[in-house]
Backbone bond lengths (Angstrom), bond angles and torsions (degrees), N, CA, C in turn:
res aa  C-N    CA-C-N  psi(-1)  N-CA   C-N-CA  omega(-1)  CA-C   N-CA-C  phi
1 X - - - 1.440 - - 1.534 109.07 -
2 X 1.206 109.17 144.64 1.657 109.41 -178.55 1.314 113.00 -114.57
3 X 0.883 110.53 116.68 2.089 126.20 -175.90 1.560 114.95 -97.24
4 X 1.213 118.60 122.55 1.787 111.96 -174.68 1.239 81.81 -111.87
5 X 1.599 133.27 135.94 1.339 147.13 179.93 1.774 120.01 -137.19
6 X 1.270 114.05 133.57 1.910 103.95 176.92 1.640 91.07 -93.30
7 X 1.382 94.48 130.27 1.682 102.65 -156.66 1.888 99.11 -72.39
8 X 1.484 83.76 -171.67 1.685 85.45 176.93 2.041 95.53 -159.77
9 X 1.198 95.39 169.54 1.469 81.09 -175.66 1.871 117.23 -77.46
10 X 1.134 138.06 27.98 1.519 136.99 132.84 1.923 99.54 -66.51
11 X 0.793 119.36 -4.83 1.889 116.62 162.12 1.316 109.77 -89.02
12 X 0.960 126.61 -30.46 1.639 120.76 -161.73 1.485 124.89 -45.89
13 X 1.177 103.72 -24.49 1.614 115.27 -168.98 1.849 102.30 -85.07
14 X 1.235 108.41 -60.66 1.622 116.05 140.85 1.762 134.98 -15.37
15 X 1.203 96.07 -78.52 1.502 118.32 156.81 1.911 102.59 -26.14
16 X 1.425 87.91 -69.39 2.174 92.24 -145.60 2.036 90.17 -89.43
17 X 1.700 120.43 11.96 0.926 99.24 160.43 1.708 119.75 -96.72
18 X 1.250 84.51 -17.25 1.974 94.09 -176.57 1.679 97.26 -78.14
19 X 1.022 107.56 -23.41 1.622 111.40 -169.63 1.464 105.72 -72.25
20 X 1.377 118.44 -50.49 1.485 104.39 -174.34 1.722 102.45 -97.89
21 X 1.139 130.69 -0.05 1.298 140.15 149.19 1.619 95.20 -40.96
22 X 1.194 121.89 -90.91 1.540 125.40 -166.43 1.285 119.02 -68.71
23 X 1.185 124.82 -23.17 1.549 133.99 139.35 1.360 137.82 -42.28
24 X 1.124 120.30 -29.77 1.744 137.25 149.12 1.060 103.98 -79.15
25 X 1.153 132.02 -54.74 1.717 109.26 -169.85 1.365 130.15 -83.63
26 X 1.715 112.95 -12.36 1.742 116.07 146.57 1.107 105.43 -62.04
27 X 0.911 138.63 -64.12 1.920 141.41 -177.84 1.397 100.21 -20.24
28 X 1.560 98.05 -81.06 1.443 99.21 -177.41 1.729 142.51 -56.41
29 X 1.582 97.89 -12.57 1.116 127.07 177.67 1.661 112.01 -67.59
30 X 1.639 99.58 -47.48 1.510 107.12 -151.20 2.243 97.95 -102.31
31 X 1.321 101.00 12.64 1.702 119.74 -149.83 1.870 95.23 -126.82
32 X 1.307 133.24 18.63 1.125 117.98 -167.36 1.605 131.27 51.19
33 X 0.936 102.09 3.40 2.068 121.28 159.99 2.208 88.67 96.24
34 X 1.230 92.79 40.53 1.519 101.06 162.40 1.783 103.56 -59.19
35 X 1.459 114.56 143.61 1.715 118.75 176.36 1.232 97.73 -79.95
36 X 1.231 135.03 119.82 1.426 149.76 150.52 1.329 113.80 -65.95
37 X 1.112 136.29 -37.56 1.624 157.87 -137.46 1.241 98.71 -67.51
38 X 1.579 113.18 -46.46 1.563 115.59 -176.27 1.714 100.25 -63.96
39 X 0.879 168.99 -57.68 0.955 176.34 -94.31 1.674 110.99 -131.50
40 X 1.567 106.07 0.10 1.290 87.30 -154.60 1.728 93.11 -108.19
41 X 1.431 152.42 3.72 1.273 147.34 132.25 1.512 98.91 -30.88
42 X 1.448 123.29 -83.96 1.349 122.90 -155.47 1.819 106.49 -69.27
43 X 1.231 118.54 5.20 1.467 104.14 168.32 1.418 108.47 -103.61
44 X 0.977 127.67 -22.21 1.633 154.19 174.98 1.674 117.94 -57.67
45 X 1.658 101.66 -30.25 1.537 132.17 169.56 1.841 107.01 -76.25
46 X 1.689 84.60 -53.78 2.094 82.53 -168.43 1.625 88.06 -77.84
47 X 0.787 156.09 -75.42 1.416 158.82 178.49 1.268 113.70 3.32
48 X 1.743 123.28 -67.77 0.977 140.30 -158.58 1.920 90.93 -83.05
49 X 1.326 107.19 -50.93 1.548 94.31 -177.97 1.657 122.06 -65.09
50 X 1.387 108.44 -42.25 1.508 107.78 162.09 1.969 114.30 -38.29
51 X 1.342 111.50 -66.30 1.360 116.66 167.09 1.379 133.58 -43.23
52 X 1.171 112.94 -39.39 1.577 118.19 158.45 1.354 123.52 -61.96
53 X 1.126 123.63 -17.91 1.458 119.68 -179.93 1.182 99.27 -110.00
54 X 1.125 144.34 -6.88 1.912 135.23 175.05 1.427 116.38 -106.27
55 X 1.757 108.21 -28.29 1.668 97.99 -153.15 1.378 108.96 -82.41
56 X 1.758 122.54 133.44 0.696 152.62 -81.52 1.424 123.11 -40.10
57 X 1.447 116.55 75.99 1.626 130.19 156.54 1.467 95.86 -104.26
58 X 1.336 99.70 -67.81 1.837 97.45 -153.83 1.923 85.61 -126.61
59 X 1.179 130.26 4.41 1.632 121.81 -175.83 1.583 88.81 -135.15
60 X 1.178 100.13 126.11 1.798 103.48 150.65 1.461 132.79 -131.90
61 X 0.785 117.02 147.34 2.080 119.67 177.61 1.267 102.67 -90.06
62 X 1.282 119.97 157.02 1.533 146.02 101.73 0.994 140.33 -59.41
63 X 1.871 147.48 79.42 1.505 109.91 -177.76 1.668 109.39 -114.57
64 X 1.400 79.07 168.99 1.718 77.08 162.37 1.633 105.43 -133.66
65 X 1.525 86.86 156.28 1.477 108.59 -176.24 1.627 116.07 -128.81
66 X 1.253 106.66 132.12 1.558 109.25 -167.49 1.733 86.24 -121.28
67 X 1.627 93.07 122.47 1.879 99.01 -169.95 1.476 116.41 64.50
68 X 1.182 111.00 -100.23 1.445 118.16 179.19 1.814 133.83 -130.90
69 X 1.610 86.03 3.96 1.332 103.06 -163.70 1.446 100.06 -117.50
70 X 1.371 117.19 131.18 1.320 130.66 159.92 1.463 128.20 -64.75
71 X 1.238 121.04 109.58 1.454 124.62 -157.93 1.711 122.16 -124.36
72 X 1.596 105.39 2.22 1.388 124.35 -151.90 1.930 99.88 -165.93
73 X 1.610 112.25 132.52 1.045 94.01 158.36 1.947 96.01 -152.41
74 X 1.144 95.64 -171.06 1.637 90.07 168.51 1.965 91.78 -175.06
75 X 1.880 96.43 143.72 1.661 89.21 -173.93 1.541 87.75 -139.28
76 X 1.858 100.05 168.81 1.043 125.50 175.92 1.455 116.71 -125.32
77 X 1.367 118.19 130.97 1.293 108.43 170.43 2.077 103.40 -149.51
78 X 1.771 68.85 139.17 1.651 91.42 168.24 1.431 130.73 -65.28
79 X 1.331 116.84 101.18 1.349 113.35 159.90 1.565 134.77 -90.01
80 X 1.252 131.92 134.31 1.495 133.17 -174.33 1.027 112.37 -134.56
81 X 1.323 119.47 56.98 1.540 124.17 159.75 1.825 118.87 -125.63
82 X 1.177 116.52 11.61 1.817 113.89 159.01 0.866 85.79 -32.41
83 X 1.414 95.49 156.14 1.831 114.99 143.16 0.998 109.77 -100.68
84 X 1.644 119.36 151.28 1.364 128.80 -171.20 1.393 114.28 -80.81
85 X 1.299 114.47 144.62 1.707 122.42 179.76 1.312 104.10 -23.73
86 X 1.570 108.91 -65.87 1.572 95.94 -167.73 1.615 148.93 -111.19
87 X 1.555 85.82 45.15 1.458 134.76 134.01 1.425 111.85 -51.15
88 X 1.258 118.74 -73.91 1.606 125.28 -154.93 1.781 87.23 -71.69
89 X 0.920 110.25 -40.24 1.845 104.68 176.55 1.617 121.90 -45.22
90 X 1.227 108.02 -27.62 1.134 103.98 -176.83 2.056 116.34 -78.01
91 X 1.571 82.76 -21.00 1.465 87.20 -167.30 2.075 101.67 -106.41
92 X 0.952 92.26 -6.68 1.832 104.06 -174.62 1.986 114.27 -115.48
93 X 1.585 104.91 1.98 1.499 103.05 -151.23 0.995 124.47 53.50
């Protein structure tokens, strides 16, 4: 059965495995097929802690799950740091 869900943190473990899943393999993609892999405990650490403090405040998921396994995700997160128009006025007139 396939479930599309806005995650919550009972995902997290889910979440930060697809995350550094696709995170090693752009690396390696964009790196001449450099091994990322070693790296991937300690990104798996900042990952999961970054995620704990945002998801859903200012970061949110989508996943989907076919049976029981998460196979798909897609996220959103809020940023609020532009600077405001008239800011740039001061330096642009």
């Amino acid at each position: 059965m396939k479930i599309i869900k806005i995650a919550d943190l009972s995902d997290l473990n889910a979440i930060v495995q697809l995350r550094v899943e696709q995170q090693i393999e752009d690396w390696s993609k964009t790196s001449n097929g450099k091994d990322y892999s070693i790296y991937s405990d300690e990104f798996e650490i900042i990952t999961k802690n970054y995620i704990c403090k945002r998801l859903n405040k200012t970061l949110y998921f989508a996943l989907m799950y076919i049976e029981e396994t998460a196979v798909s995700m897609c996220a959103l997160e809020i940023v609020d740091n532009l600077p405001p128009d008239y800011c740039m006025r001061k330096y642009f007139g």
